[in-house]
SEDREN-570874 format. One record per atom (N, C-alpha, C): x, z, y. Coordinates in steps of 0.1 Angstrom, whole numbers, padded with zeros to 4 digits, always signed. Example, Ala and Ser with C-alpha at 12.3 -4.5 7.8 and 13.67 -1.06 7.14 Angstrom:
REM residues 2
+0132+0078-0057
+0123+0078-0045
+0132+0078-0033
+0128+0071-0022
+0137+0071-0011
+0129+0079+0000
//
This chain:
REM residues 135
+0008+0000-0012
+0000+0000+0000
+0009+0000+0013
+0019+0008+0014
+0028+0007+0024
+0034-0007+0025
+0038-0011+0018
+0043-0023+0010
+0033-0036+0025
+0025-0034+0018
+0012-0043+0027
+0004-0039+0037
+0009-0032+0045
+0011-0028+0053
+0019-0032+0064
+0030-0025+0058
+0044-0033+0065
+0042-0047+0070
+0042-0053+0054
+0036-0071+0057
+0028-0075+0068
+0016-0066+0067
+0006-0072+0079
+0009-0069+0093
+0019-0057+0093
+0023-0054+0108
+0038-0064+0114
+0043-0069+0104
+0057-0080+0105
+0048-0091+0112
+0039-0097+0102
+0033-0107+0108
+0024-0104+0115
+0017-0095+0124
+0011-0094+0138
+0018-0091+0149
+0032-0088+0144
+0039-0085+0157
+0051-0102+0158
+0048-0109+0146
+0052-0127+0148
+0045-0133+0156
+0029-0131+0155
+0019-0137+0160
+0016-0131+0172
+0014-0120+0173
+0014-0115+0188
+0021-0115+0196
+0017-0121+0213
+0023-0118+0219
+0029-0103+0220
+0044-0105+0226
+0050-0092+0234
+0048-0087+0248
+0055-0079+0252
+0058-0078+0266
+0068-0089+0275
+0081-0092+0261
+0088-0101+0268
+0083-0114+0269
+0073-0117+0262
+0068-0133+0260
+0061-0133+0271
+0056-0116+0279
+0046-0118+0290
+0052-0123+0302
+0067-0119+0302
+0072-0123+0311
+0081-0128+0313
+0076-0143+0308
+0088-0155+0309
+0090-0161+0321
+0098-0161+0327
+0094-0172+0339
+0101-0185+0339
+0095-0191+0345
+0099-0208+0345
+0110-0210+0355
+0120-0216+0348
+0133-0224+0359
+0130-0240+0364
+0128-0241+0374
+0131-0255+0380
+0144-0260+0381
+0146-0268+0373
+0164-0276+0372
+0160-0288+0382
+0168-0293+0388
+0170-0301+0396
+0185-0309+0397
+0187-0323+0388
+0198-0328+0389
+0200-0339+0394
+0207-0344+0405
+0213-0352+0409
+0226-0361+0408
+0217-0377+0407
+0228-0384+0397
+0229-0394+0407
+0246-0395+0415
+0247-0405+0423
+0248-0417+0421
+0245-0424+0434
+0243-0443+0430
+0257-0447+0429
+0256-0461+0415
+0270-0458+0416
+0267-0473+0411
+0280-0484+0417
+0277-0495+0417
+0286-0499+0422
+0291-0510+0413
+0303-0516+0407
+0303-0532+0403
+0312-0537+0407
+0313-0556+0409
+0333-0562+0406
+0336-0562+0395
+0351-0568+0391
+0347-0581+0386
+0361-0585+0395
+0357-0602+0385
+0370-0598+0377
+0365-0601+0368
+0375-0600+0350
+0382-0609+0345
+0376-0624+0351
+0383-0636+0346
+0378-0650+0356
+0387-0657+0354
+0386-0673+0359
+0391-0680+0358
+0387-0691+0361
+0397-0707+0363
+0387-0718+0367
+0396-0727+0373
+0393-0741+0381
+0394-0751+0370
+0382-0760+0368
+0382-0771+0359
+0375-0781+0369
+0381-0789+0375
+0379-0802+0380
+0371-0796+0390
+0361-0803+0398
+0355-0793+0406
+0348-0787+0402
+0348-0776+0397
+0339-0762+0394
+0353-0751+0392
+0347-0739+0395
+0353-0725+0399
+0348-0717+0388
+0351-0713+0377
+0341-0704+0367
+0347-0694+0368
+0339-0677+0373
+0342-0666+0377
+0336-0661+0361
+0340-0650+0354
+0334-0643+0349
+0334-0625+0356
+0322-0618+0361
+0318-0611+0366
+0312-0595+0358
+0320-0588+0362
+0316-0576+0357
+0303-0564+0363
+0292-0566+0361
+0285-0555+0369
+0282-0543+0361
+0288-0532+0369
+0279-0516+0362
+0270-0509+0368
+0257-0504+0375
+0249-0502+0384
+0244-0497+0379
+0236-0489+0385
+0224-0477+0382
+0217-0479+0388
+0214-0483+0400
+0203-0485+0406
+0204-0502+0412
+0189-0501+0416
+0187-0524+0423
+0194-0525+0427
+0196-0533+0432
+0211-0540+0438
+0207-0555+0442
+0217-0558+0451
+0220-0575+0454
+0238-0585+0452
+0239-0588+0444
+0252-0593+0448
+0252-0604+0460
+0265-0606+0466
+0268-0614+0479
+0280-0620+0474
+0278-0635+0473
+0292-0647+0472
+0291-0648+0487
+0299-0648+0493
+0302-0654+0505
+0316-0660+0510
+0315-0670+0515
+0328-0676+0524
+0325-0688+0509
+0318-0695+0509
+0315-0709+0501
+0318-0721+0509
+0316-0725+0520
+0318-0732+0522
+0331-0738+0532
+0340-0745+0527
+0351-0752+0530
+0348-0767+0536
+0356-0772+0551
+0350-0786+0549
+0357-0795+0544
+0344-0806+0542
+0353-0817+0531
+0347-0814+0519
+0340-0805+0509
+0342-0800+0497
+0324-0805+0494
+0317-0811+0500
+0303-0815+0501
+0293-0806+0499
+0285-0808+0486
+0275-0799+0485
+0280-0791+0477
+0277-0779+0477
+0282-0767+0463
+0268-0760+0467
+0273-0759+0449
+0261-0756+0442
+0266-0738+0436
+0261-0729+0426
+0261-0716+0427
+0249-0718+0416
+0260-0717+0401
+0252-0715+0390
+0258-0698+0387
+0243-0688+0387
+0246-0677+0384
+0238-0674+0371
+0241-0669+0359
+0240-0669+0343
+0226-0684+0338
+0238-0692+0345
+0225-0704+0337
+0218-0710+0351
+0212-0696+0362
+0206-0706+0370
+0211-0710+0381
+0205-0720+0392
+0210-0729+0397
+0207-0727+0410
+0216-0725+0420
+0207-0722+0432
+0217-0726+0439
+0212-0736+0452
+0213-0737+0463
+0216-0731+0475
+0231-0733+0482
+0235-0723+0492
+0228-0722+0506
+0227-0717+0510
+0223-0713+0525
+0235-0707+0533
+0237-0714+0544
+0245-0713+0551
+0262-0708+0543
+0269-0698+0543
+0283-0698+0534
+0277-0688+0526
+0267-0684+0518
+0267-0675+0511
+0254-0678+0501
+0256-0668+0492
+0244-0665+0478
+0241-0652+0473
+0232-0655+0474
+0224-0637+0471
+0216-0638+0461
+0215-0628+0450
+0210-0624+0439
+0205-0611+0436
+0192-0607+0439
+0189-0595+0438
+0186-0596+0428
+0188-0580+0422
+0185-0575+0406
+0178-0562+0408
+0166-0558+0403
+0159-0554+0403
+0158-0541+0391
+0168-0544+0383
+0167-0538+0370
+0173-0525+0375
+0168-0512+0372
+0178-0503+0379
+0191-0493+0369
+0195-0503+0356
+0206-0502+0349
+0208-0519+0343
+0221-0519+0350
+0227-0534+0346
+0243-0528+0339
+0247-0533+0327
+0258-0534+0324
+0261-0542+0315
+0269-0552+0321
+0274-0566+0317
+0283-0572+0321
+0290-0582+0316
+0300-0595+0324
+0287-0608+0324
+0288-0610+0339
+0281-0625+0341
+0287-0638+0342
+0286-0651+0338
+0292-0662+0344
+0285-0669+0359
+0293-0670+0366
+0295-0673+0378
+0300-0688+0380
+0292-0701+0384
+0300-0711+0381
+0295-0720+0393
+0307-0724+0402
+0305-0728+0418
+0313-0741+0417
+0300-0751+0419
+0302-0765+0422
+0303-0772+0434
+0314-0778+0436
+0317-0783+0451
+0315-0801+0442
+0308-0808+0449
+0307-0824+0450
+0323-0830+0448
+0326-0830+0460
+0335-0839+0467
+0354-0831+0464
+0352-0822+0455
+0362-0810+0459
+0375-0816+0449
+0384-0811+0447
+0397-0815+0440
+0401-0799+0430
+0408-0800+0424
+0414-0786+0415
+0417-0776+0430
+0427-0788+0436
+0433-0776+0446
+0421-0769+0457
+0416-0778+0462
+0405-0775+0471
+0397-0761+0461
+0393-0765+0452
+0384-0753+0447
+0398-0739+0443
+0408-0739+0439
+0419-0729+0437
+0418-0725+0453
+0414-0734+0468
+0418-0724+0478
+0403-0721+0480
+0391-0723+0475
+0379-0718+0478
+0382-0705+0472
+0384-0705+0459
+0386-0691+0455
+0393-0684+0459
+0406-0683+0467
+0411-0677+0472
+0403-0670+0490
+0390-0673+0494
+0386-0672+0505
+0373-0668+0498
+0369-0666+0486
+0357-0659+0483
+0353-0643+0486
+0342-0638+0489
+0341-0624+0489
+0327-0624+0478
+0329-0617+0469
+0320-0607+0460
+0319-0597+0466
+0307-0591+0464
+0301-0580+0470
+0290-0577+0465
+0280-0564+0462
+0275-0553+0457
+0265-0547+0467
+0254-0548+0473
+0252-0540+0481
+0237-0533+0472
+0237-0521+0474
+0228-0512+0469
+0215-0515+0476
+0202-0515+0467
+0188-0518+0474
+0181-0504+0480
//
């Protein structure tokens, strides 16, 4: 009888609340994770007229990249193929907003000049700016 007893008092004081369960209190954590956002070009080369960049992005939050300083004169129309697509410059620059707010990848980057020569695109690339600007 003590026996079961005991038992029933083990498991009502499992099941029952205590005093300490009365008084739990709640912590608000609060952690801050800075924006952090990152643009290496990792590789390239000049093949006839085209410039092929390969591009490294690591981001946490949207973003825009910025090609700028594209246009050279003499070098006609250039074009700005970024992973596949095809877009058309405006004034000396290209912009590509991403929207995703974790990107981590290498992109291909591939910049067509018309009229351009090996060397002409070796000194385009040397006057390119990549850039990263946080959304």
């Amino acid at each position: 009888m003590k026996r079961t007893i005991a038992a029933i008092t083990a498991i009502a004081l499992g099941v029952a609340p205590t005093s300490a369960f009365a008084s739990v209190a709640s912590i608000r954590l609060m952690l801050t994770i800075p924006v952090r956002c990152t643009l290496d070009v990792v590789g390239g080369a000049v093949i006839d007229n085209a410039l092929i960049l390969q591009v490294h992005r690591n981001c946490n939050t949207g973003h825009e990249v910025v090609l700028s300083g594209l246009h050279e004169s003499g070098l006609g129309d250039v074009s700005v193929s970024y992973n596949g697509d095809v877009e058309a410059i405006a004034g000396d620059q290209f912009s590509l907003s991403q929207s995703e707010r974790y990107y981590d990848q290498t992109d291909s980057v591939v910049i067509e000049a018309a009229n351009a020569t090996p060397e002409e695109m070796r000194s385009l690339a040397n006057s390119l700016q990549l850039s990263v600007v946080v959304a």
